[in-house]
N, C-alpha and C positions, 0 to 999 in steps of 0.2 A: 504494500500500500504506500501514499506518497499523500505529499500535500497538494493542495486544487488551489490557485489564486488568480483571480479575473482582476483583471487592471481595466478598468474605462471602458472595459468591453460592450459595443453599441454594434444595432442593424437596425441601414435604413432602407426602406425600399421607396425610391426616391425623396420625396422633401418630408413624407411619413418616417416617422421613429416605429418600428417593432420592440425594437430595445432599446429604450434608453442609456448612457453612458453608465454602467454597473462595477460596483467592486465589490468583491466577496473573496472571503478566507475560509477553508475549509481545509483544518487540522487531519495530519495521518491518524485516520481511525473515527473519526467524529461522521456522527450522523446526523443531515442537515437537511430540515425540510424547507421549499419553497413553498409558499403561498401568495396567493392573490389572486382579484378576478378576472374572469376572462379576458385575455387580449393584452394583459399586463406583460406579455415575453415570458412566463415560465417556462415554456417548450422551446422559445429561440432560445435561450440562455444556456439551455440542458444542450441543444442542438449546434449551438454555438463552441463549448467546453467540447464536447465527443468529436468537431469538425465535417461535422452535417450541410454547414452553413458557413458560407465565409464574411467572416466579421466585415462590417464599416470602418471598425477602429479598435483599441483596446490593442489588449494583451491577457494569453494564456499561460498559463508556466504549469505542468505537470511536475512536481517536487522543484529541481530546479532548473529546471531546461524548458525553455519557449517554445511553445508547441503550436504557436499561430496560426504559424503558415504548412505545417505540419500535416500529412495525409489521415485520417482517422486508422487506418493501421495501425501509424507509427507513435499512435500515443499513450499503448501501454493500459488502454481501459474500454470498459465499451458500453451502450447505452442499452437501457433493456424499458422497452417500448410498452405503453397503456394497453392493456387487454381487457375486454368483457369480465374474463375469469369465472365465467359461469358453466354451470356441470352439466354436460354437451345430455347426458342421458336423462335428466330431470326436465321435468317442463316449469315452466314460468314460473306458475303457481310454489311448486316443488324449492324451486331456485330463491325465491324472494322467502321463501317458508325456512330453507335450511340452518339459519340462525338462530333463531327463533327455536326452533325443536332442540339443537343441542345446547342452549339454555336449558331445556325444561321445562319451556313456557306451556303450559297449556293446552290441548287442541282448538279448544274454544277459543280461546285469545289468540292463538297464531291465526285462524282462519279471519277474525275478526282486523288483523293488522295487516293481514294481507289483500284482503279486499280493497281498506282502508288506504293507502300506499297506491295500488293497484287504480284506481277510481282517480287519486290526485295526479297519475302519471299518463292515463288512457291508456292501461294496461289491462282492462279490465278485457274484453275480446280477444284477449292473447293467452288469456290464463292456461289455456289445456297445451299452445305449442312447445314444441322442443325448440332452440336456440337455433339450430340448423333453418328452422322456418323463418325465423327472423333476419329483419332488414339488419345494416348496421347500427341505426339509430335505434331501433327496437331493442337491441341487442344492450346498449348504452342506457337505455331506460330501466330494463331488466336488473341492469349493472347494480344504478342510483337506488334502486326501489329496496334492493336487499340490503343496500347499506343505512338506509331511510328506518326502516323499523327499530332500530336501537341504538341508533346514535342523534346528540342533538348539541346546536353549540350556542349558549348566549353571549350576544357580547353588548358592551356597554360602552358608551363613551360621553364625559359631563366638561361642559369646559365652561367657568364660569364667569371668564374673563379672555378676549382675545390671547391671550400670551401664555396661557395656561390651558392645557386640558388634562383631565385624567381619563384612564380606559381599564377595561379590565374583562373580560371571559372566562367561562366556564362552560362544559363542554363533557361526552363523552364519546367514545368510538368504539368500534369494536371489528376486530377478525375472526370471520370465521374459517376454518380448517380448510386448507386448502387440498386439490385432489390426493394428493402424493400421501399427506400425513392423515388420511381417513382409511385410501384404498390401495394404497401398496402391497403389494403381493408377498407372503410369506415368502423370505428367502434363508439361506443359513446364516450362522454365528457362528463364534464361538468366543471363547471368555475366561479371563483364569477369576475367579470367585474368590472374596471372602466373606467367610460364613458368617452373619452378626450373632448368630445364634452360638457359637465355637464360647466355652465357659470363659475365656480370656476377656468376651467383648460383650457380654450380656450386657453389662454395668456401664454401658458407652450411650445407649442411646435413651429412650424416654424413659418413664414409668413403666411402660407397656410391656416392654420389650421383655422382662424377664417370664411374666406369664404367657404372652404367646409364641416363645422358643419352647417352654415346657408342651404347650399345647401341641403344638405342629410335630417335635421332636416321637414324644408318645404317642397321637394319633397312626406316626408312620412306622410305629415297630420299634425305636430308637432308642435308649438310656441315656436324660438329660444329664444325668451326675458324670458320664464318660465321652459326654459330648466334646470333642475336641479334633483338633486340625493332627493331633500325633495318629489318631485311629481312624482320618481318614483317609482313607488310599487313594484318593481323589486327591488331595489338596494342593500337588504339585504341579497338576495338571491343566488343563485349558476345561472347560466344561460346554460339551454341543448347547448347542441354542439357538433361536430364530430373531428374524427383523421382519416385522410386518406395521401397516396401519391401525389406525384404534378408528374403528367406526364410531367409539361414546365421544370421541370430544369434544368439549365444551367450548363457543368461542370465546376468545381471551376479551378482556374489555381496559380501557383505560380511559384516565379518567384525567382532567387536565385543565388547572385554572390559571392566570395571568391577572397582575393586578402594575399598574406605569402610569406615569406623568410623562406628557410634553408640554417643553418649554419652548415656547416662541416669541423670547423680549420685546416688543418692540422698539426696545432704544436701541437695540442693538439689530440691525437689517440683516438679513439671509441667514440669520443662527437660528438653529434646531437642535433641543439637546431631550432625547427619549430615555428614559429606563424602566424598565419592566422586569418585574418578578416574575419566576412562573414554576411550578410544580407538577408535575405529571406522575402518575400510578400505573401501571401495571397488574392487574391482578389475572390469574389463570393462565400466567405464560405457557405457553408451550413449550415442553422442553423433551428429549428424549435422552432419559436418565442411564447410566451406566448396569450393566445387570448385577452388580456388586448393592450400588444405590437401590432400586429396586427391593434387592432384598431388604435390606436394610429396612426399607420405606413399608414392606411389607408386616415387619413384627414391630413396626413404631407406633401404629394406629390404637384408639383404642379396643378394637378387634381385628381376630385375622380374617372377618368378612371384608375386604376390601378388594379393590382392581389390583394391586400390586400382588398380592397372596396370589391371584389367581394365574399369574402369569410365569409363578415360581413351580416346578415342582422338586419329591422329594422322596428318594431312595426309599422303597419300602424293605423294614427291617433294619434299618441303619439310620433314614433320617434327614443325610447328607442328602446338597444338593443336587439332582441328576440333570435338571434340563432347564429351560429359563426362554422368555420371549421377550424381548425387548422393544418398545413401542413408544410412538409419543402419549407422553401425559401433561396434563394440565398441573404441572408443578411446581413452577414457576415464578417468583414476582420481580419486579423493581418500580426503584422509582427514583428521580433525580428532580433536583431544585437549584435554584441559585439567579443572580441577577444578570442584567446584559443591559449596557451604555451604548447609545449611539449617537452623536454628534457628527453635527455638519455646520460648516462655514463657508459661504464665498462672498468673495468680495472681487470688485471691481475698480480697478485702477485709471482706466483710462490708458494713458501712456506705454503707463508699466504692465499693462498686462491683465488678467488676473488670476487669482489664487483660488482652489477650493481645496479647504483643507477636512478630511476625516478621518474621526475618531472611534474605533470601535474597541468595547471591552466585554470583560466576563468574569462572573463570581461564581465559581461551583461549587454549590453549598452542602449538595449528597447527589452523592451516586451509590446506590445500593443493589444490590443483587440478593438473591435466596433464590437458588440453584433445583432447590428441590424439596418438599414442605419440611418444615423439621428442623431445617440446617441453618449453618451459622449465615448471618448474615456478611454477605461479600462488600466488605467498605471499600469499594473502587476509587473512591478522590484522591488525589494528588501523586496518583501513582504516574509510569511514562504513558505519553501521550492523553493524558487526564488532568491538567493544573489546575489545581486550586484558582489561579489568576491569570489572564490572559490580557493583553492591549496590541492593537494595531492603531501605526499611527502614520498617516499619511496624505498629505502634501502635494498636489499638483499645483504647477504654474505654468499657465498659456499666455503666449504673444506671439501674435499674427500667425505665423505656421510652425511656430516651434513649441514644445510642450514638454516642460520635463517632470515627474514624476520620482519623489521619495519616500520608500515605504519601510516603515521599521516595525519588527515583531519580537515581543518579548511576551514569555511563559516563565511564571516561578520557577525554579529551580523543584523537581519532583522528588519525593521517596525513591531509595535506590533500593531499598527491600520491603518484603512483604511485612504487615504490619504482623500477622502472627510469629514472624520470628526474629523481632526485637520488643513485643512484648514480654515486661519484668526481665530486659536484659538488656540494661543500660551500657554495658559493655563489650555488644555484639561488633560490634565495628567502631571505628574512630572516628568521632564525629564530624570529621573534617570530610568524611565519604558516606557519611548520611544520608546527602541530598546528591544528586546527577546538578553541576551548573545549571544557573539560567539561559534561557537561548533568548540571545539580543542578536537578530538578523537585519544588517542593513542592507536597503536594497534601492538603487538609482537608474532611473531611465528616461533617456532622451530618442527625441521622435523631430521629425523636420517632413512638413509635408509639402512637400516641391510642386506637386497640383493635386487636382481632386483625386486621382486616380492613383498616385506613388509617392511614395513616402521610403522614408531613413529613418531607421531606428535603431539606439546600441544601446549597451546598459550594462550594467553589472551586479550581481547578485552575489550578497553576502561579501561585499566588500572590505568588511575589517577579519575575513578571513577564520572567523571560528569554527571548530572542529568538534567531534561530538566526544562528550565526557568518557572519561574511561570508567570498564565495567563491560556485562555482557552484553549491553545495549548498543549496540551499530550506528545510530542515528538520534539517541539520544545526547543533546537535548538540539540536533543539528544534523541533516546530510552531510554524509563522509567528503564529500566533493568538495568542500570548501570553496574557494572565492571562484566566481566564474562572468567572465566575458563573454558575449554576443552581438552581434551584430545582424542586420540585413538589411533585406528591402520589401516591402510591401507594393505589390501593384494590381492592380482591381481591370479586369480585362471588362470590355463591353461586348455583353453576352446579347444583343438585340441581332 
């Protein structure tokens, strides 16, 4: 993976903007949603970064190398395009229903919300076809309708003074199980297992766990008191098993608020300065747990009537485990918070030219994980590629046909180990290698546009030369490549 950065990147087709002049940073590993409404450039933008489209202006960098003028080949990534994603063998009805039913909801209520949905969208005379009968747009309707039943989003915006506004949203969404993790075809496994039930590891997991290793153990012929990994002839081994789908799964839902101020002084002209909080939930991830997990997850319940139990089995006469299925489960959560600054500034000179300067930041306040119900919770913040604090800070200046462009990115310095293994051990490492450096990336570019159609541009990236921390991390808190020059030319052929 690598880092994404659009510099001024714009598409016009002729005196019309499709894209406006755009800057965006998107960090190795960070997931970054676009929004906005129709016609706003979300798809040129995406089309624009992949090389779909050839840019008006701007600049692309795939980590650090300019990828502008660049073939979609040769850029190391690739775009994966809007689909229906409805279930070719179900019909309408069926398709906009499927949510709904692996919740749980009701028959009466599903049919009751599907109508309802159906009647808002003119789907209602469509209900009995299959997708293959449907138009594209039908198909698209289909799409919205099944998304429509259990998700909703409020948003709010009070501004009670020109110069000030406040905003804020609340919202939920949800996915449901896509083909692959419902109807995947049993295939094989295999897996070296450890027992939670083995006398060493009773005492590891819930309450539960001691009374239903006793349970499961004696049910299958076994001796709980001789229960152990020395007297099983299995234990060194790999253990058969299967990989298939879970036709029960539940869609996952998430839940997700935002509460910000914009400031619009007006003594002070073209400043804009936003921040927003925001919070997101996770519940019902989908996860497909390890067949060890599994077990585990099976005698942690407060009984062994559960999906997990069911997917285990167990040596009759002995106990051990013989065979094991592995599937997606709904076992899953996260959830992440924190704040985001956004500032802007232009000004206008006259003479001189002018300036727009922006500022963009981040506070990650949690990022959490639980991998699978029971387990510890995974404190993901401020580990590599995760800072606590982020700031981009960046500077254009235009006059007449030249435009130079300075961008600088700094990320706290991260955790160089995991937090389980220098807890209560103050003297795991020296503290001077605690943290991987901060990464301070400066970056400068110039541009000279000779006429409408070609232009000159060089620049240089990461100019004060910094190298990534040592450790076993390669690229933290910086690509290895260190400072790099570039050059070329941009020239816009007329395609009439």
């Amino acid at each position: 993976m690598a880092t994404v950065t659009v510099r001024g990147l714009s598409k016009r087709f002729g005196a019309s903007f499709a894209l406006h002049p755009t800057d965006l940073e998107i960090a190795d590993g960070e997931f970054v949603v676009i929004v906005g409404p129709s016609g706003c450039g979300k798809s040129t933008l995406l089309r624009l970064i992949a090389g779909l489209e050839e840019p008006s202006g701007g600049q692309v960098l795939i980590g650090d190398r300019d990828v502008t003028d660049a073939a979609p080949a040769d850029r190391g990534l690739a775009m994966v395009f809007q689909s229906y994603a409805l279930y070719p063998h179900l019909s309408v009805a069926e398709n906009i229903a499927f949510p709904l039913k692996v919740a749980r909801i009701s028959k009466a209520e599903v049919q009751s919300r599907v109508a309802a949905v159906a009647e808002a969208l003119d789907l209602t005379a469509l209900l009995a076809r299959r997708p293959a009968a449907l138009s594209g747009g039908q198909r698209q309707r289909v799409s919205i309708a099944r998304g429509s039943t259990r998700t909703y989003q409020f948003n709010g915006i009070w501004a009670p003074v020109d110069d000030i506004s406040f905003r804020g949203s609340y919202g939920q969404s949800v996915r449901a199980p896509n083909i692959a993790e419902v109807f995947r075809p049993r295939t094989g496994d295999s897996s070296f297992l450890s027992d939670p039930c083995y006398l060493g590891t009773r005492g590891d997991g819930t309450q539960y766990r001691e009374a239903n290793c006793q349970a499961l153990i004696t049910a299958a012929g076994g001796n709980p008191a001789t229960f152990n990994s020395a007297n099983n002839s299995n234990a060194n081994i790999n253990i058969p098993g299967a990989r298939q789908g879970n036709p029960d799964l539940k869609a996952e839902t998430a839940r997700t608020w935002t509460a910000g101020v914009v400031l619009r002084p007006g003594f002070v002209p073209r400043l804009q300065i936003a921040v927003d909080w925001y919070d997101i939930r996770l519940k019902n991830a989908i996860n497909t747990a390890s067949a060890s997990d599994i077990a585990a997850l099976c005698v942690d319940q407060p009984t062994t009537d559960n999906p997990f139990c069911a997917t285990i089995q167990r040596q009759a006469g002995t106990g051990y485990i013989s065979s094991y299925v592995v599937q997606p489960e709904n076992v899953a959560a996260f959830r992440t918070s924190g704040l985001e600054l956004n500032a802007s500034y232009q000004i206008e000179t006259g003479k001189l030219g002018s300036f727009d300067v922006r500022l963009i930041g981040g506070y990650l306040h949690r990022l959490e994980q639980i991998p699978t119900i029971g387990a510890d919770v995974d404190n993901n913040r401020d580990l590599p590629f995760r800072p606590k604090y982020n700031l981009t800070f960046s500077p254009t200046w235009s006059l007449a046909n030249l435009t130079v462009n300075y961008n600088l990115r700094w990320q706290n310095g991260v955790r160089r180990f995991d937090r389980a293994a220098t807890a209560d051990n103050a003297s795991y490492v020296d503290p001077r290698y605690f943290r991987f450096k901060a990464l301070w990336q400066h970056d400068v570019r110039f541009q000279y546009e000779v006429a409408k159609d070609f232009a000159f541009y060089a620049g240089v990236n990461n100019f004060t030369n910094q190298k990534p921390d040592i450790g076993f991390e390669t690229n933290v808190p910086i690509s290895p490549v260190g400072r790099f020059f570039y050059a070329g030319a941009r020239v816009t052929l007329d395609r009439r």
